[in-house]
C-alpha positions, 0 to 999 in steps of 0.5 A: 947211300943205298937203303934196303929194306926187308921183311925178314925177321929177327932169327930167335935165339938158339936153343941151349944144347940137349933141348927139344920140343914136348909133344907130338903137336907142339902145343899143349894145354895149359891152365891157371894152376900151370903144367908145371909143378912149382913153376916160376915166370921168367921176368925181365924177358918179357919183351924179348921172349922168343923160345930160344931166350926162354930156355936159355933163362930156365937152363941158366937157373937150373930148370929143365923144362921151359914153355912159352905162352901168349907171346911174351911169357916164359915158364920155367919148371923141374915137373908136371903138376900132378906129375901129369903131363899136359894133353897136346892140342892142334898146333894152331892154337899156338900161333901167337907172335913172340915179343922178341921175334915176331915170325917165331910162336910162342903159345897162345891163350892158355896153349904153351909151347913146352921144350925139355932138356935131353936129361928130363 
């Protein structure tokens, strides 16, 4: 029996079609009233959280936007707060690993990582 073993990681999950990234850094500012009006926290992904299993969650219950924060957290929305969109901040500060896919990004402290579908 041979054994291999690889550094490769798990690919994330693809992304539903119509979805892009927000931005023009891919990272954003969020804070403790969230950017989203009305936002709800995808639960039960948590450990799996990847951008991809993300948006998948907020399509599946009719949201379209979706941002990933400090690796496992996963944001679903319809608007901006304040229908004021979040300012981009240098791509670096979202370079927290994903829970579910360890070589993807998913946020970082208080910096999110906002995808829309085509239609908001």
């Amino acid at each position: 029996m041979q054994v291999y073993n690889t550094t490769l990681t798990p690919p994330a999950n693809v992304a539903p079609s119509g979805w892009k990234p927000y931005g023009t850094t891919g990272c954003s500012q969020d804070s403790g009233s969230r950017v989203f009006a009305n936002s709800v926290i995808a639960s039960g992904i948590a450990s799996t959280n990847t951008p991809g299993a993300c948006m998948s969650y907020c399509a599946s219950h009719n949201y379209t936007m979706s941002g990933v924060e400090y690796g496992s957290e996963c944001y679903c929305g319809k608007t901006w707060r304040d229908g004021t969109p979040p300012s981009d901040i240098p791509k670096a500060s979202c370079g927290q690993a994903c829970s579910g896919a360890p070589g993807t990004t998913c946020g970082g402290s208080w910096a999110i990582q906002i995808y829309v579908a085509a239609s908001s």
